[in-house]
Z-matrix of the N, CA and C atoms (Angstrom, degrees):
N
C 1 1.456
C 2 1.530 1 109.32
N 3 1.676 2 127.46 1 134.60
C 4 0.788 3 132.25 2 -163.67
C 5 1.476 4 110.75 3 -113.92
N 6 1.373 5 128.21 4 88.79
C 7 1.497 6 136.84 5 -174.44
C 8 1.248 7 104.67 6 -55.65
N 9 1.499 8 128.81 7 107.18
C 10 1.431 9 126.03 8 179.16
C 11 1.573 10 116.65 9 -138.86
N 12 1.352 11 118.25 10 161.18
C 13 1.893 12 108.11 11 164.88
C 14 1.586 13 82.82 12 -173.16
N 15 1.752 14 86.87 13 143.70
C 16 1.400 15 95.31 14 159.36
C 17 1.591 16 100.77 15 -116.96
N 18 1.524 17 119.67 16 -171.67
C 19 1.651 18 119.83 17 -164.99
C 20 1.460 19 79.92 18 -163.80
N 21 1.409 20 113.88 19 163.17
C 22 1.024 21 121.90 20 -164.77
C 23 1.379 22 88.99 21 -157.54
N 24 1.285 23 135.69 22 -179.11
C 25 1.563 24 131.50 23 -156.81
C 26 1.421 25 111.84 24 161.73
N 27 1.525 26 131.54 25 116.85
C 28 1.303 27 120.89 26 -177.39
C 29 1.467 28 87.26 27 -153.49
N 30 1.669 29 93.27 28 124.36
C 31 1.570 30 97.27 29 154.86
C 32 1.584 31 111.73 30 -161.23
N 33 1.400 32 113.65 31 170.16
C 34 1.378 33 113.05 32 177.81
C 35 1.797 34 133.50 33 -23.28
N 36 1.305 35 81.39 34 -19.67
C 37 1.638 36 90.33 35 -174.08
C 38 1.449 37 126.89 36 -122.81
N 39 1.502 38 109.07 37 -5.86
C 40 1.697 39 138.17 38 -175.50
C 41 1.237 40 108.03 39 -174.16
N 42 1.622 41 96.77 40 136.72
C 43 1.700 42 113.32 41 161.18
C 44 1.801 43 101.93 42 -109.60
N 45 1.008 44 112.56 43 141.57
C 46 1.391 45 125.73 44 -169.57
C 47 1.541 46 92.04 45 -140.84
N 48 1.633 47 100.25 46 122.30
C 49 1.681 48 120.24 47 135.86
C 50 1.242 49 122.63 48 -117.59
N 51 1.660 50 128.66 49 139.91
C 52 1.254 51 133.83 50 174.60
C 53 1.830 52 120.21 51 -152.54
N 54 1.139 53 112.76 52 127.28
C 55 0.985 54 93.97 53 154.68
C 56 1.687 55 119.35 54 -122.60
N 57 1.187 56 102.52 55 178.11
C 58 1.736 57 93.08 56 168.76
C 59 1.481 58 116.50 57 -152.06
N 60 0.868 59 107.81 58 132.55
C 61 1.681 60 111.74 59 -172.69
C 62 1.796 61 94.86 60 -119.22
N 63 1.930 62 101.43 61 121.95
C 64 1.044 63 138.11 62 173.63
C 65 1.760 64 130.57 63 -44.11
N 66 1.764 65 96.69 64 -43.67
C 67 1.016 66 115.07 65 173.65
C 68 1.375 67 119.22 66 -124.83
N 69 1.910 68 99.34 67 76.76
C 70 1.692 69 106.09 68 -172.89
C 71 1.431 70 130.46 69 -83.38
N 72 1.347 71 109.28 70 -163.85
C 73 1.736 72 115.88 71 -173.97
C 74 1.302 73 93.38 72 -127.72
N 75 1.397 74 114.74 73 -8.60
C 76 1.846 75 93.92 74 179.72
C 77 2.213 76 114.05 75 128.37
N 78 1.485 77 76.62 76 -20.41
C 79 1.621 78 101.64 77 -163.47
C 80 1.821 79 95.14 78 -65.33
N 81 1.916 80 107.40 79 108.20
C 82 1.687 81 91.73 80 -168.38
C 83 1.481 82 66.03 81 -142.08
N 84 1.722 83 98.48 82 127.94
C 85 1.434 84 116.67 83 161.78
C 86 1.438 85 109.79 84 -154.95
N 87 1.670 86 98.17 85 101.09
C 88 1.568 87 124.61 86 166.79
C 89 1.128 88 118.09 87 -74.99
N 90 1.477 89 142.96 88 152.33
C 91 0.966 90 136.53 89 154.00
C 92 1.738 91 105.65 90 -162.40
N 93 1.777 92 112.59 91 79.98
C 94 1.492 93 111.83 92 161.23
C 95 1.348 94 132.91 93 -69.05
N 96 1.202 95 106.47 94 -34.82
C 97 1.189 96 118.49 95 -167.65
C 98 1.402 97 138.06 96 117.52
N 99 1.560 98 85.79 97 1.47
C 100 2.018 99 110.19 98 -175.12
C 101 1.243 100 86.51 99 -135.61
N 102 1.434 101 129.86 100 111.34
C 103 1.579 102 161.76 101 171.55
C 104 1.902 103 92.33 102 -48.57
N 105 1.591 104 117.07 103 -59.82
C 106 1.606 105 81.16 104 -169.81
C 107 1.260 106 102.81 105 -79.90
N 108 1.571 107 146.20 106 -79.63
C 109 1.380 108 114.92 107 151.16
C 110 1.492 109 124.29 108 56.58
N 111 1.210 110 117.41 109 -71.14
C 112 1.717 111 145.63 110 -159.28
C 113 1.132 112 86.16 111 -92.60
N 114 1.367 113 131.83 112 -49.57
C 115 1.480 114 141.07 113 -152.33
C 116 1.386 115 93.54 114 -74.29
N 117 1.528 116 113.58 115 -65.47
C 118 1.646 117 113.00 116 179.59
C 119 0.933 118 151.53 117 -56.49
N 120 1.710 119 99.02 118 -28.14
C 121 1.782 120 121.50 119 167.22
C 122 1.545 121 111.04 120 -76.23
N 123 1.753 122 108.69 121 -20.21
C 124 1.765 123 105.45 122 -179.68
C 125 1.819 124 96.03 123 -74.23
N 126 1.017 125 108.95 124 -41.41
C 127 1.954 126 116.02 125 -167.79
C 128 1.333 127 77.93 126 -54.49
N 129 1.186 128 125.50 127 -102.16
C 130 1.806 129 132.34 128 -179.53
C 131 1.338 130 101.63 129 23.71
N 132 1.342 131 113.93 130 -76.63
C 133 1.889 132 121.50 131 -117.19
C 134 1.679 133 84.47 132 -121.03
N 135 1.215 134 121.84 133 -9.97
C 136 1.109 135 132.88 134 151.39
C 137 1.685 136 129.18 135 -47.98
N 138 1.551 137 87.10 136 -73.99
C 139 1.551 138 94.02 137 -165.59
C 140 1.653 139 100.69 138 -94.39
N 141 1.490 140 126.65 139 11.38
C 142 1.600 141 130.90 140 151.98
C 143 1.494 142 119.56 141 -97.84
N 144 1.880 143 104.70 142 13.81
C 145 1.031 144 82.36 143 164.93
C 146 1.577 145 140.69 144 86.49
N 147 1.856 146 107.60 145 -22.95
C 148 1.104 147 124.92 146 126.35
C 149 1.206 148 150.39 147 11.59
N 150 1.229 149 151.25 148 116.53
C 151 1.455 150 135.08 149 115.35
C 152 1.693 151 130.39 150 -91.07
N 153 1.589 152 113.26 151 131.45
C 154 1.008 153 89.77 152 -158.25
C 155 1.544 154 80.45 153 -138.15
N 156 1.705 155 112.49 154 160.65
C 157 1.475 156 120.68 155 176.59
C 158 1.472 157 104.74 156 -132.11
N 159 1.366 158 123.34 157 110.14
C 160 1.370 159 96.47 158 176.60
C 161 1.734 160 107.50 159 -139.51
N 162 1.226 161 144.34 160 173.34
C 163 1.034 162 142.23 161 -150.77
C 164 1.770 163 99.48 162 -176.55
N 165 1.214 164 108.01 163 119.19
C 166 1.847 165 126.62 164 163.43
C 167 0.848 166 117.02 165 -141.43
N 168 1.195 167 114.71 166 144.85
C 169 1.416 168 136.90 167 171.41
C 170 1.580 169 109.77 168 -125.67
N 171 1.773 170 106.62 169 114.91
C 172 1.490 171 86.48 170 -163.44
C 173 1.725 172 85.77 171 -137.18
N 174 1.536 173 130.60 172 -178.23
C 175 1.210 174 131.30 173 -170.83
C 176 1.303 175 101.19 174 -81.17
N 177 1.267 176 137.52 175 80.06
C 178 1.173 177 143.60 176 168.07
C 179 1.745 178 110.42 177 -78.13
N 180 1.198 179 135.18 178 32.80
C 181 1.012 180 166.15 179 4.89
C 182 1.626 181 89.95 180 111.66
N 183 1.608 182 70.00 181 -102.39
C 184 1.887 183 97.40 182 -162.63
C 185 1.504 184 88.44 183 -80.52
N 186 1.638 185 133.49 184 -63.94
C 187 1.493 186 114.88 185 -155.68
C 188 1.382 187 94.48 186 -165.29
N 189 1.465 188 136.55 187 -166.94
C 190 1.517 189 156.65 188 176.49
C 191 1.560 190 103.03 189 -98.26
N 192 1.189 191 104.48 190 -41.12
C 193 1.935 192 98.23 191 175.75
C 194 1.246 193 111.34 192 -14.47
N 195 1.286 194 114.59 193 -96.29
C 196 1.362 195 137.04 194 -177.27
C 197 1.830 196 112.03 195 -25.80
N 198 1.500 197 113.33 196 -71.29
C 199 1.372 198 130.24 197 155.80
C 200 1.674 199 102.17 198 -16.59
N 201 1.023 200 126.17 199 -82.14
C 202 1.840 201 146.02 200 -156.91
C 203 1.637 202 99.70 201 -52.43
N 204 1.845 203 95.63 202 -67.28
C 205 1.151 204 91.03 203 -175.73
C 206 1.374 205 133.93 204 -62.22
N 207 1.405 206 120.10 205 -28.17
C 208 1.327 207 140.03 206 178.65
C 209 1.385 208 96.31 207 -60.71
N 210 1.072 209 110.61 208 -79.49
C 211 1.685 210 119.27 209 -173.64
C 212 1.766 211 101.44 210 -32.12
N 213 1.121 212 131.00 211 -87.82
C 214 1.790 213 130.12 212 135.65
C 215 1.071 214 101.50 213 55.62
N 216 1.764 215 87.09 214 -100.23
C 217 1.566 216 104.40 215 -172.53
C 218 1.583 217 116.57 216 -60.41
N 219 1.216 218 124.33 217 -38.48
C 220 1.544 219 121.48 218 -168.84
C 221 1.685 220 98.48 219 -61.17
N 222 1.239 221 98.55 220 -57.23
C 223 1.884 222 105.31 221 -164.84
C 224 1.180 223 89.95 222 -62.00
N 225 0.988 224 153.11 223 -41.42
C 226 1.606 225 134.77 224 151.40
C 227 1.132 226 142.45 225 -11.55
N 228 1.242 227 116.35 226 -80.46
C 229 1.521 228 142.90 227 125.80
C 230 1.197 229 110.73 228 -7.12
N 231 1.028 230 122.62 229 -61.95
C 232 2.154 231 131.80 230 -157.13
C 233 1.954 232 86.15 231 -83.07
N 234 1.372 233 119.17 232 -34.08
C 235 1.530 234 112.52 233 -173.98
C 236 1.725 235 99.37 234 -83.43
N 237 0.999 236 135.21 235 -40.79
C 238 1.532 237 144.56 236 178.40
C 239 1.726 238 112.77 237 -68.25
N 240 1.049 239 113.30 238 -18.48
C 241 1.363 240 132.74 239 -177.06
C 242 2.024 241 104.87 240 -101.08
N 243 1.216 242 115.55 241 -44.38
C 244 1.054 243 124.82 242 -169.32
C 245 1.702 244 104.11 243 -82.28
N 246 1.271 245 103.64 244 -22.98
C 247 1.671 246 109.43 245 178.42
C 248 1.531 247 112.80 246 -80.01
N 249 1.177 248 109.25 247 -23.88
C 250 1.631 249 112.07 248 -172.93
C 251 1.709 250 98.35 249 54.59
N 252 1.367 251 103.87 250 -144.42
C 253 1.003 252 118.15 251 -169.36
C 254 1.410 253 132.06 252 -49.98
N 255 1.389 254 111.89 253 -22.17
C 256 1.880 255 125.37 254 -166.99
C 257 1.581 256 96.81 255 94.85
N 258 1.239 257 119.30 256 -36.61
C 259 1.517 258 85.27 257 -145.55
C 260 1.453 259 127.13 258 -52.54
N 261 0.984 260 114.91 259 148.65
C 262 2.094 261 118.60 260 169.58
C 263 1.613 262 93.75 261 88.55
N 264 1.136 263 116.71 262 6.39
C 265 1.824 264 99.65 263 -165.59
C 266 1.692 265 90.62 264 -78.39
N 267 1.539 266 119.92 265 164.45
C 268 1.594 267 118.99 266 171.10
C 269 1.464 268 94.47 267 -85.43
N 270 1.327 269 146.59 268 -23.24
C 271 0.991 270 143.60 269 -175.72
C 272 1.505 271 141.53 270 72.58
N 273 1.280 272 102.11 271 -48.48
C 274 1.460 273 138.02 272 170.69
C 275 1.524 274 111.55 273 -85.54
N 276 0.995 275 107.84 274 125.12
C 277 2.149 276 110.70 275 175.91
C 278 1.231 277 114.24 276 -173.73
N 279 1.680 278 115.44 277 136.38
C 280 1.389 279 100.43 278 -179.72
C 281 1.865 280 93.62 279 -124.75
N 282 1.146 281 114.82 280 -170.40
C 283 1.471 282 131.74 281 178.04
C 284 1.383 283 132.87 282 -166.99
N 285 1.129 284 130.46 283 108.17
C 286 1.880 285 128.50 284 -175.65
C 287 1.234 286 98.95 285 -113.59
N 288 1.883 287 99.59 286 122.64
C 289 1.373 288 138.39 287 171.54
C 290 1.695 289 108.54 288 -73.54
N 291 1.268 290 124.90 289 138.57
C 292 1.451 291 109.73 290 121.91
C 293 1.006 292 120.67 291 -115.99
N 294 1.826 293 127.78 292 173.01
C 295 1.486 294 122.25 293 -174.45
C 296 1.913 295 84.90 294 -160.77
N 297 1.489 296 97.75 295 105.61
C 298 1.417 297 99.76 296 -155.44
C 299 1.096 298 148.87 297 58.18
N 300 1.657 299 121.99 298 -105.03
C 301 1.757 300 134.61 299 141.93
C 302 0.772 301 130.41 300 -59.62
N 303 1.469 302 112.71 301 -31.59
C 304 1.561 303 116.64 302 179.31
C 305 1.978 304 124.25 303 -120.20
N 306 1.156 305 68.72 304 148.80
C 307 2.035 306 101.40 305 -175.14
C 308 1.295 307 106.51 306 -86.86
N 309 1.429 308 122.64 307 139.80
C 310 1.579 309 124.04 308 147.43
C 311 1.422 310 117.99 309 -155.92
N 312 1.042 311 140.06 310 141.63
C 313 1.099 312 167.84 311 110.67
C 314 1.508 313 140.78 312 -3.27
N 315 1.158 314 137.91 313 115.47
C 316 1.796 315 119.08 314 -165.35
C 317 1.725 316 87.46 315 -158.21
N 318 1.425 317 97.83 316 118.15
C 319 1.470 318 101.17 317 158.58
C 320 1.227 319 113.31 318 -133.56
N 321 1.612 320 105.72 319 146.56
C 322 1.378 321 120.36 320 -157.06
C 323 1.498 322 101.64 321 -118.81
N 324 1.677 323 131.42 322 135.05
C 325 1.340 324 122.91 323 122.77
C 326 1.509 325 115.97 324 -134.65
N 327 1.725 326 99.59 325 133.54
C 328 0.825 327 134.06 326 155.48
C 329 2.029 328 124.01 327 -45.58
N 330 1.282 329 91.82 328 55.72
C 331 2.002 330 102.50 329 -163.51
C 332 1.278 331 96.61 330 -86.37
N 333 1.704 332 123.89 331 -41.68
C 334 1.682 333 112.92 332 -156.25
C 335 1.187 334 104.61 333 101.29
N 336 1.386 335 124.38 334 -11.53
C 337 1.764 336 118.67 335 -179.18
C 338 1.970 337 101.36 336 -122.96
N 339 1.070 338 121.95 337 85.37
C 340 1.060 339 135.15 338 160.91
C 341 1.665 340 121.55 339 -16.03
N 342 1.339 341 122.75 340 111.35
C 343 1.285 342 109.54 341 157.58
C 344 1.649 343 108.86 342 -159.02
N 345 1.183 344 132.22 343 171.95
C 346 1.353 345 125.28 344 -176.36
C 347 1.654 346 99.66 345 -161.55
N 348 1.353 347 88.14 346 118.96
C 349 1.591 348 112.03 347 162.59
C 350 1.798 349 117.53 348 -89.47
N 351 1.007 350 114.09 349 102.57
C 352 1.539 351 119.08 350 179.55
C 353 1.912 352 118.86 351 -140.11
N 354 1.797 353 94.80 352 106.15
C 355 1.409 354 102.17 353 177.20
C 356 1.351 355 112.26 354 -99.63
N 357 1.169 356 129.22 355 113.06
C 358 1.639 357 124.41 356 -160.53
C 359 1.603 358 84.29 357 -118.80
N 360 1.223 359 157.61 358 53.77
C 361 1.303 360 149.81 359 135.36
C 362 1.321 361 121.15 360 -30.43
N 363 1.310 362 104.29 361 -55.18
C 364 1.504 363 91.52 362 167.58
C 365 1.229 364 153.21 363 -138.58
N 366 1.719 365 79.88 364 61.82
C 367 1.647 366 96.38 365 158.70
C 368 1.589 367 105.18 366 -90.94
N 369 1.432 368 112.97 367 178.29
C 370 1.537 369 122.72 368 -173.55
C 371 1.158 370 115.23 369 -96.49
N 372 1.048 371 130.88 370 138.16
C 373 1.551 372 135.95 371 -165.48
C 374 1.506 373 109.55 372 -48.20
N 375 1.543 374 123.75 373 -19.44
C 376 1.478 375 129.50 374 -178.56
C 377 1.067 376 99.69 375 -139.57
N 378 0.975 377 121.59 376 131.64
C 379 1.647 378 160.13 377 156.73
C 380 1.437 379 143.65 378 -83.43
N 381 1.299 380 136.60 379 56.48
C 382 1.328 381 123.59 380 -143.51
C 383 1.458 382 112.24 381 60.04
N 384 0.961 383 125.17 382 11.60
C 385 1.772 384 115.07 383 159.02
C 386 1.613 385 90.38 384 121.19
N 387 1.102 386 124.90 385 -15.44
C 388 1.598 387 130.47 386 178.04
C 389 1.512 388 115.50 387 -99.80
N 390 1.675 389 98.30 388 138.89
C 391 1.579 390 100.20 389 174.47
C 392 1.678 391 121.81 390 -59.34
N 393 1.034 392 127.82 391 155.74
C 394 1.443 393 121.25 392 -172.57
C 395 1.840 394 114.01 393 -58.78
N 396 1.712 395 103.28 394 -37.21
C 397 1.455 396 82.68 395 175.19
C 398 1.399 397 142.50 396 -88.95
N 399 0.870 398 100.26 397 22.88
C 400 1.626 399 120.18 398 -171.04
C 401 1.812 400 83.85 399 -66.75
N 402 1.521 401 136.59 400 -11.49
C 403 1.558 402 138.90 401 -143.10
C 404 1.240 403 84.23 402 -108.50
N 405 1.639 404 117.21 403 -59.05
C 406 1.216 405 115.76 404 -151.33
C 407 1.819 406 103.53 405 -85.45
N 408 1.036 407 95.49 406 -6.01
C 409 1.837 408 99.09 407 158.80
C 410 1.048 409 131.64 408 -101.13
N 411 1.243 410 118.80 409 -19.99
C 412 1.549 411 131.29 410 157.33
C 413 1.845 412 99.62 411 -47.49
N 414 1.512 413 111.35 412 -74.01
C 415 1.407 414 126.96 413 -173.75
C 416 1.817 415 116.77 414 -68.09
N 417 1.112 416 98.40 415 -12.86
C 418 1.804 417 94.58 416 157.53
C 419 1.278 418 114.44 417 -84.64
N 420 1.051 419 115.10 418 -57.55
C 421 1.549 420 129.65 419 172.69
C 422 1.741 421 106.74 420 -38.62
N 423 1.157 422 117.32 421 -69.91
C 424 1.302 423 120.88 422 164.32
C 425 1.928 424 108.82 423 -17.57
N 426 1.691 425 85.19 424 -106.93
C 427 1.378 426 97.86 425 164.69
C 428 1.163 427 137.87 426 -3.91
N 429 1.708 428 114.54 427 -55.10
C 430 1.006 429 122.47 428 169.00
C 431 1.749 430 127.88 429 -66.23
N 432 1.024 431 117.73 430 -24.36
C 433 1.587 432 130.24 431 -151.06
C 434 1.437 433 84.38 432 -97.64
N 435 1.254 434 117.19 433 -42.18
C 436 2.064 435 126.19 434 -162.49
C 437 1.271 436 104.43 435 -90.24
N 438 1.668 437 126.54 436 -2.89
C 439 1.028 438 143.16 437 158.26
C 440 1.916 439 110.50 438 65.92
N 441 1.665 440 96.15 439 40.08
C 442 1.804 441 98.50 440 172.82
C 443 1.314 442 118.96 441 -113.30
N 444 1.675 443 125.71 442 175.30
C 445 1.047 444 110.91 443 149.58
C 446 1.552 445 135.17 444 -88.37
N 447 1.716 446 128.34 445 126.85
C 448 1.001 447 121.82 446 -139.58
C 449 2.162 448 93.88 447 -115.21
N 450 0.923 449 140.91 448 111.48
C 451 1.555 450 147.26 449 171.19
C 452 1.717 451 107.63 450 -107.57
N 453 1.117 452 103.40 451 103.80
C 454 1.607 453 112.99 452 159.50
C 455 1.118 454 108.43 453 -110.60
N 456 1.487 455 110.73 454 140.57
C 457 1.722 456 126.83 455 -177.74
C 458 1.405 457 97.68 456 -140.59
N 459 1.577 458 100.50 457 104.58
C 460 1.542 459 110.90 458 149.80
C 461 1.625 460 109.03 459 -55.67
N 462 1.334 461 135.80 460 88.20
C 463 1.050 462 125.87 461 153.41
C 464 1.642 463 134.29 462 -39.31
N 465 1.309 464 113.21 463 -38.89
C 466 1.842 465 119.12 464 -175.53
C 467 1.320 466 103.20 465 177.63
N 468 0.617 467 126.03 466 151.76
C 469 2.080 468 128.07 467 163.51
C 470 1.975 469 93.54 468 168.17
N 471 1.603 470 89.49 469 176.48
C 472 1.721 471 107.65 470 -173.50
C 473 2.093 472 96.48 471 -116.97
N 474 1.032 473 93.87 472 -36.88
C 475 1.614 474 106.23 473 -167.49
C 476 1.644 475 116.01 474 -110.88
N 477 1.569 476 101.88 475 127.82
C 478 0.995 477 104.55 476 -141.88
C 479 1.830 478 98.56 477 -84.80
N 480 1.616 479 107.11 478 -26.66
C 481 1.586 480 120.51 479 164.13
C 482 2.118 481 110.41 480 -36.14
N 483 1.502 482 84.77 481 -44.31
C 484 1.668 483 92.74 482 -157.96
C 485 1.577 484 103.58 483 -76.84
N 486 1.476 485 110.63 484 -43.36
C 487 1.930 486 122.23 485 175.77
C 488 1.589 487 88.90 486 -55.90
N 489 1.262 488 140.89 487 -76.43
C 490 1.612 489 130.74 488 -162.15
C 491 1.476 490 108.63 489 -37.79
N 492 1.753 491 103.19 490 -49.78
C 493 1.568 492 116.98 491 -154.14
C 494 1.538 493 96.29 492 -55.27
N 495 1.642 494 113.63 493 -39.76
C 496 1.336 495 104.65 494 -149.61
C 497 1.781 496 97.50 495 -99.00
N 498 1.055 497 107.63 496 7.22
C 499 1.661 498 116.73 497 -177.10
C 500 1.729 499 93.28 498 -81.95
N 501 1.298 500 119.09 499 -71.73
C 502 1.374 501 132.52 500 163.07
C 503 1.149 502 134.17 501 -6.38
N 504 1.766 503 105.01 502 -56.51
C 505 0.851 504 132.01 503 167.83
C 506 1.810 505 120.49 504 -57.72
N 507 1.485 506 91.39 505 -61.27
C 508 1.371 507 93.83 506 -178.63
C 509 1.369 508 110.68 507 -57.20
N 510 1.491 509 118.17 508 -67.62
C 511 1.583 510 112.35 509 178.13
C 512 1.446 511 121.83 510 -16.04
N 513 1.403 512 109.52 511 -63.06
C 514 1.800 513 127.27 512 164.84
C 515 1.317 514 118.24 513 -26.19
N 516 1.439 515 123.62 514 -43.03
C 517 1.000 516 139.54 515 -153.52
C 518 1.928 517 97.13 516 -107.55
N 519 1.050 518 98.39 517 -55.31
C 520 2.217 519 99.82 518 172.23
C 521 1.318 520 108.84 519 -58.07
N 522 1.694 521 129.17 520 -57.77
C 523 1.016 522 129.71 521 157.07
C 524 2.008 523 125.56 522 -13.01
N 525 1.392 524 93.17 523 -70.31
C 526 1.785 525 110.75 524 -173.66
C 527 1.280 526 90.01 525 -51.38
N 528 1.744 527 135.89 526 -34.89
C 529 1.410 528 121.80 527 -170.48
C 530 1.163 529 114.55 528 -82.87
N 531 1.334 530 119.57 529 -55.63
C 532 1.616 531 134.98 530 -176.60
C 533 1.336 532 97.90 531 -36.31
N 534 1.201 533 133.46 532 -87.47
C 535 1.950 534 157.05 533 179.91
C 536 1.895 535 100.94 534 -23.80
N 537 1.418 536 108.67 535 -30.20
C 538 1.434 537 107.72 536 -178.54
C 539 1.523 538 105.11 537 -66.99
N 540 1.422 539 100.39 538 135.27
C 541 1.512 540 121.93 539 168.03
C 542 1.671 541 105.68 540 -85.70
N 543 1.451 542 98.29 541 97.25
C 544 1.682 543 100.00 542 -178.21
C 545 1.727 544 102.20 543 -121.89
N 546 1.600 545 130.97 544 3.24
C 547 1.107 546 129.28 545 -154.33
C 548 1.351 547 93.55 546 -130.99
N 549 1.824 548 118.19 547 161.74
C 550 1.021 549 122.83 548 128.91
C 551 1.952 550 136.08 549 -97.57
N 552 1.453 551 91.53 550 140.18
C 553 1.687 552 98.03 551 -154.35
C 554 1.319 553 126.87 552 74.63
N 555 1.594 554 113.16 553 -163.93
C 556 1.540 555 113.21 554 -169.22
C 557 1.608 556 103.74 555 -89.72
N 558 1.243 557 107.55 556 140.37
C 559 1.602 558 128.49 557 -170.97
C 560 1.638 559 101.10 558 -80.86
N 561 1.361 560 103.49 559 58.02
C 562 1.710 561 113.91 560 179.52
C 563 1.217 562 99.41 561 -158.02
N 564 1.005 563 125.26 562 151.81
C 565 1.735 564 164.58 563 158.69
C 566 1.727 565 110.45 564 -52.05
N 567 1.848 566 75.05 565 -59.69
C 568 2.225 567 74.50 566 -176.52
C 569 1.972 568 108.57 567 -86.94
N 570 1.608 569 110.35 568 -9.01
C 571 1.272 570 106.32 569 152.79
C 572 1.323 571 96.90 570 106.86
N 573 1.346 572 135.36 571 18.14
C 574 1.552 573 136.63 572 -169.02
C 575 1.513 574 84.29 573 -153.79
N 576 1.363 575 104.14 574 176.42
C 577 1.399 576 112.83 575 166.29
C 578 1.832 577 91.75 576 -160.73
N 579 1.558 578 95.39 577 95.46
C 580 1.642 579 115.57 578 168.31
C 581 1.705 580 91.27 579 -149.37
């Protein structure tokens, strides 16, 4: 069985194509339009194992906001869509990166009830030319749309390239676990997962 969704997305402010297939070969071709961005969604879809195709065009114009979040929500969507039902998934997974100085942390469940814990203190107010939260809206947005609970912990780092890289990373890596079919039935007690 081949876990897949594409999403499609058009609005005043972004056109979004994506698809993503669950159980990939490697095949990762980003293209938002913000180079690190591209950089972060390849770490992602990479180290979960992924294939992913995605393509925006958004008013980069005015800023990446718009771009991040949009993108966000779809790959959201395309992961909530690609899961179908849950059943057999382990659901639950966590993972700690380093990437040099810095440490991070990403724990995932896949419940159906959305929430995201994210303390980004110390990253630097700019980022590749972007304010820091353009991240933590990218990853709510996410979160939210794929309907999990999402916890990133900058553990320590100096550089704010290397704290994302290894955030990215980790997610990539909790992700590849959660999505695994290691169970029989729904990975809940009350027997649903909303």
């Amino acid at each position: 069985m081949v876990r897949q969704a594409t999403v499609e997305r058009t609005t005043n402010e972004t056109d979004i194509k994506l698809t993503l297939t669950l159980e990939g070969e490697g095949n990762v071709n980003v293209d938002t339009g913000v180079g690190f961005a591209d950089h972060m969604l390849t770490l992602c879809a990479f180290w979960a194992g992924f294939d992913l195709d995605l393509s925006c065009k958004g008013d980069l114009h005015i800023d990446s906001h718009h771009t991040l979040e949009d993108v966000g929500l779809c790959l959201g969507q395309a992961l909530g869509e690609a899961l179908g039902d849950k059943k057999g998934i382990v659901r639950v997974a966590s993972a700690k990166v380093p990437m040099d100085e810095a440490m991070a942390e990403v724990i995932v469940d896949i419940s159906g009830r959305p929430y995201i814990v994210y303390e980004d203190s110390l990253l630097p107010d700019i980022i590749a030319g972007d304010e820091k939260d353009i991240w933590r809206e990218f990853l709510k947005s996410f979160a939210f749309k794929a309907g999990m609970n999402l916890h990133v912990n900058y553990a320590y780092g100096l550089n704010g390239h290397h704290l994302l890289e290894a955030a990215f990373k980790a997610l990539g890596i909790a992700l590849a676990q959660a999505v695994q079919v290691g169970r029989k039935g729904v990975s809940s007690t009350k027997g649903s997962l909303d």
